[in-house]
C-alpha positions as CSV (number, residue, x, y, z in Angstrom):
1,X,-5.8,-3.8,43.5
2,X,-4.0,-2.5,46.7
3,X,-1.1,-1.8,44.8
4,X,-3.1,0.6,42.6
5,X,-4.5,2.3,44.9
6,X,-1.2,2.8,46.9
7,X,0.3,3.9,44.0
8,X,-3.2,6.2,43.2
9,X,-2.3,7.5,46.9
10,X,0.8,8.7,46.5
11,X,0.0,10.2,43.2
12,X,-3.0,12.9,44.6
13,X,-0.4,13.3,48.0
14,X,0.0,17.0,48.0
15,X,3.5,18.0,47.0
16,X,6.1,19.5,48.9
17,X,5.0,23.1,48.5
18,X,5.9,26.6,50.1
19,X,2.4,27.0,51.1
20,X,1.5,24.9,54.4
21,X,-1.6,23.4,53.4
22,X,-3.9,21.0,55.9
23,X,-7.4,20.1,56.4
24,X,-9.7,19.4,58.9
25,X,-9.6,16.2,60.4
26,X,-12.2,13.8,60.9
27,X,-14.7,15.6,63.1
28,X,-18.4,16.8,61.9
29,X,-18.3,20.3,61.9
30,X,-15.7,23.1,63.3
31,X,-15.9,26.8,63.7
32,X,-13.5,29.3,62.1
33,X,-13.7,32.4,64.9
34,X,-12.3,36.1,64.8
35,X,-9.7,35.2,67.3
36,X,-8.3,32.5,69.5
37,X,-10.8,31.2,71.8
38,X,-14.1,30.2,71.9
39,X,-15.4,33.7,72.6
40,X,-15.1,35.4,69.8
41,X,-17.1,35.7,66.7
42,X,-18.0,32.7,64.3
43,X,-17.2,34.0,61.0
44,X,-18.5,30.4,59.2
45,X,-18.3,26.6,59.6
46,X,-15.8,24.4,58.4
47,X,-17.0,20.6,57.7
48,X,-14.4,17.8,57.9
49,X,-11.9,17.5,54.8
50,X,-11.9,21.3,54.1
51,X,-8.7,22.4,52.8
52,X,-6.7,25.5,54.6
53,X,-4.0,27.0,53.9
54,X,-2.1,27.6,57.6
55,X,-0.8,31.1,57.8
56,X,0.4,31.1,62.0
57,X,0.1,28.3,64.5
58,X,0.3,29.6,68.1
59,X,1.7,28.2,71.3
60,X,-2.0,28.4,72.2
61,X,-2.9,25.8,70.1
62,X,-4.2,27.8,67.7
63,X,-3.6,28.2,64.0
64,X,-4.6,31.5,61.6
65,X,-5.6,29.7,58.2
66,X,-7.3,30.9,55.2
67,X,-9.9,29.5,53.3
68,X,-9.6,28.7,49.6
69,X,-12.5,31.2,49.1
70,X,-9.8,33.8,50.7
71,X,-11.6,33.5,54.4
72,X,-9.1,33.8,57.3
73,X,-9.8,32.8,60.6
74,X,-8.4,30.9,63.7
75,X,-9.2,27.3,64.9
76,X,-7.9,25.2,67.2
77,X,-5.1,23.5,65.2
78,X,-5.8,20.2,66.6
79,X,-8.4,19.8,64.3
80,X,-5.8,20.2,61.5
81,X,-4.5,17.2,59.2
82,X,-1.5,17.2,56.7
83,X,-3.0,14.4,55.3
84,X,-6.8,14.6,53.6
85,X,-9.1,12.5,55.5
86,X,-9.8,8.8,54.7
87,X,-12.9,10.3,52.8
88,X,-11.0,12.5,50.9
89,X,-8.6,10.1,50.0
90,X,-11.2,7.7,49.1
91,X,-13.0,10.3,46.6
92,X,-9.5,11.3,45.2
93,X,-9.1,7.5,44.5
94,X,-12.3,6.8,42.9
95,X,-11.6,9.5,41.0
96,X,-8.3,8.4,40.0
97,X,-9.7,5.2,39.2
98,X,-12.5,6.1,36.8
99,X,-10.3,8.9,34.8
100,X,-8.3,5.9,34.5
101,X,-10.9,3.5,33.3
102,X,-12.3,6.6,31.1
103,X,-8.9,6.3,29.9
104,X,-8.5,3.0,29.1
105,X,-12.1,3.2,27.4
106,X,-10.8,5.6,25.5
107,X,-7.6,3.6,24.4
108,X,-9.5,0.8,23.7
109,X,-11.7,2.9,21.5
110,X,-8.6,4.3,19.8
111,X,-7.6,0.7,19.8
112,X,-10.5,-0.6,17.9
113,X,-10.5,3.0,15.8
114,X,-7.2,1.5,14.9
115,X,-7.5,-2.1,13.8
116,X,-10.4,-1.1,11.5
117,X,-8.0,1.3,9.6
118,X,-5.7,-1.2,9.5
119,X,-8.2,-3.4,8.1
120,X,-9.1,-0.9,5.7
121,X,-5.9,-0.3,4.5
122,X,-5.1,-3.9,4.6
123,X,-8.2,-4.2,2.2
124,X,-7.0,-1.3,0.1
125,X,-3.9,-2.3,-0.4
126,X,-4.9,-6.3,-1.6
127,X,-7.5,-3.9,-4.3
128,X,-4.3,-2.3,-5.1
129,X,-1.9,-5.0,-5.8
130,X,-5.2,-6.5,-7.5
131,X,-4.8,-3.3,-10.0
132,X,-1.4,-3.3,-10.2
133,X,-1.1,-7.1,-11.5
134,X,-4.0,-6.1,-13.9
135,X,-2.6,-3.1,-15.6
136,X,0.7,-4.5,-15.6
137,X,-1.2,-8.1,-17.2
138,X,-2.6,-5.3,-19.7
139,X,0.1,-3.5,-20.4
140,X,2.3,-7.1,-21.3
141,X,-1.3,-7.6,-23.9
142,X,-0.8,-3.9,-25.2
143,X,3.1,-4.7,-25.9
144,X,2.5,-8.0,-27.8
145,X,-0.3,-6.4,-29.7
146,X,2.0,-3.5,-30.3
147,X,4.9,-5.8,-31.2
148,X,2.9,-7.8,-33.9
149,X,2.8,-5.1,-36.5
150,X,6.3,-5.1,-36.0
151,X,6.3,-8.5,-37.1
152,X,3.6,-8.4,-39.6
153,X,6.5,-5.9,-41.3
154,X,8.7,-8.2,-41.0
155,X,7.5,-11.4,-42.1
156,X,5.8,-9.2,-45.0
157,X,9.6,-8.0,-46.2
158,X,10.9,-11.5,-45.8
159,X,8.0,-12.8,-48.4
160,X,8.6,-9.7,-50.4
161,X,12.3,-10.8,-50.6
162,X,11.0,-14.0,-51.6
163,X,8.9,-12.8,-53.5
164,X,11.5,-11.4,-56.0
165,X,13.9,-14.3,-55.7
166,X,11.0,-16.5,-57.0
167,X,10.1,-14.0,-59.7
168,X,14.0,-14.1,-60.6
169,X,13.7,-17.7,-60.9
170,X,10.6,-17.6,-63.1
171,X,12.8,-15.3,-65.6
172,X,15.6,-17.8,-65.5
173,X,13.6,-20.8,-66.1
174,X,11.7,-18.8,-69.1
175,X,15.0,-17.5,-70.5
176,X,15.9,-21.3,-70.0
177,X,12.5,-22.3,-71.3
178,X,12.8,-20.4,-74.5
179,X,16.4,-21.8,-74.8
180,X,15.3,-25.5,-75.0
181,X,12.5,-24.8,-77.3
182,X,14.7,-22.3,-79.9
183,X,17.0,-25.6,-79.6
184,X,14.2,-28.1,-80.2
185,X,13.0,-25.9,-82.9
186,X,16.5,-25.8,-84.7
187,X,17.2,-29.8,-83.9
188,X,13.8,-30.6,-85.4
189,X,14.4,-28.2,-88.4
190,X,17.7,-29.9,-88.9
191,X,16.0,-33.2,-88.9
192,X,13.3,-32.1,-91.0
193,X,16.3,-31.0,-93.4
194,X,18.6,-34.3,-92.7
195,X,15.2,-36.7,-93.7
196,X,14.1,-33.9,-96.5
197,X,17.9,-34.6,-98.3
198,X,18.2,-38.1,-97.5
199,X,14.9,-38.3,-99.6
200,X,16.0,-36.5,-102.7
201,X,19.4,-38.4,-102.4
202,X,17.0,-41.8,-102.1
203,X,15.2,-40.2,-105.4
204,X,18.0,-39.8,-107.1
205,X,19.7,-43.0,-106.1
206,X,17.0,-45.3,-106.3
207,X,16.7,-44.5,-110.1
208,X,20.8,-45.3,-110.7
209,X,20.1,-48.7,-109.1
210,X,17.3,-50.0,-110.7
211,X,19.3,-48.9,-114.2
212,X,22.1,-51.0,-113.3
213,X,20.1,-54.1,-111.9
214,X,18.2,-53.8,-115.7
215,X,21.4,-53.7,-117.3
216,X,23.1,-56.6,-115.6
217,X,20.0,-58.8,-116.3
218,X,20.2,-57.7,-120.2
């Protein structure tokens, strides 16, 4: 906490400047006069801590200064500080300090601002990886579905060719069919023939024998 304010110290130190700039040191009230001495006129009271801008110190011990409202004026220059007084310093510190807690309230705002986007877009980006892996699930069902027509074409020419290599075979077995029965129909009308002449030879021959068997019994 020293450290802070040390560092807070040097920070609202006034700069090195071309303007000599003091203040009134640590005494109640002083009076800013037309001249140097205590006999001429007060032009207005200077509290402790007010800044002046030095314009001329004397061998006197006094010092022509300026006001920041634009007032000059001579007082006795022992009553002049280059540094604010302890006062001074302590409001300038405070000060410091609670722009710097403002500050850090605000970064920690910021800070909380932030994580909820993050969150957010943490959230958003889960929802759209959740898409993603949908429509691309959906467009892998849209390609089979779209693939099985395709098939469906396919399988439907490969029966087709089957199709006419079993009708081919029907025609052949037919033609084959036909064959066998034109056979069987001219192998039955040559037995019908074969048994029809080997009757009339039996009717003719039959007769011869029995002729002869009568003869050779006579």
């Amino acid at each position: 906490m020293k450290l802070l304010i040390f560092i807070v110290l040097i920070l609202v130190s006034p700069l090195n400047q071309a303007k000599d700039i003091q203040y009134v040191s640590d005494q109640l009230v002083i009076t800013l006069r037309t001249g140097q001495g205590s006999t001429y006129q007060i032009i207005r009271t200077l509290p402790s801590g007010t800044k002046l801008e030095v314009l001329e110190v004397t061998d006197t011990g006094y010092a022509r200064v300026k006001t920041e409202g634009g007032t000059e004026g001579w007082i006795r220059s022992q009553y002049l500080s280059p540094e604010p007084i302890a006062r001074l310093k302590l409001e300038a510190v405070e000060k410091k300090l609670n722009k710097l807690k403002s500050e850090n309230t605000g970064l920690r705002a910021e800070t909380q601002k932030l994580r909820k986007q993050r969150h957010e877009l943490e959230s958003k980006n889960r929802d759209l990886l959740a898409r993603v892996k949908a429509a691309e699930s959906e467009l892998s069902r849209l390609g089979e579905v779209a693939a099985k027509p395709i098939l469906l074409d396919k399988e439907n020419r490969k029966l087709q060719q089957q199709n006419i290599s079993l009708e081919k075979k029907l025609q052949m077995m037919a033609q084959e069919n036909q064959v066998l029965k034109d056979r069987s129909q001219r192998e039955w009308f040559i037995a019908g023939a074969v048994v029809l002449l080997g009757g009339i030879f039996l009717g003719l021959l039959l007769p011869k024998i029995r002729w002869k068997k009568k003869s050779s019994w006579k």
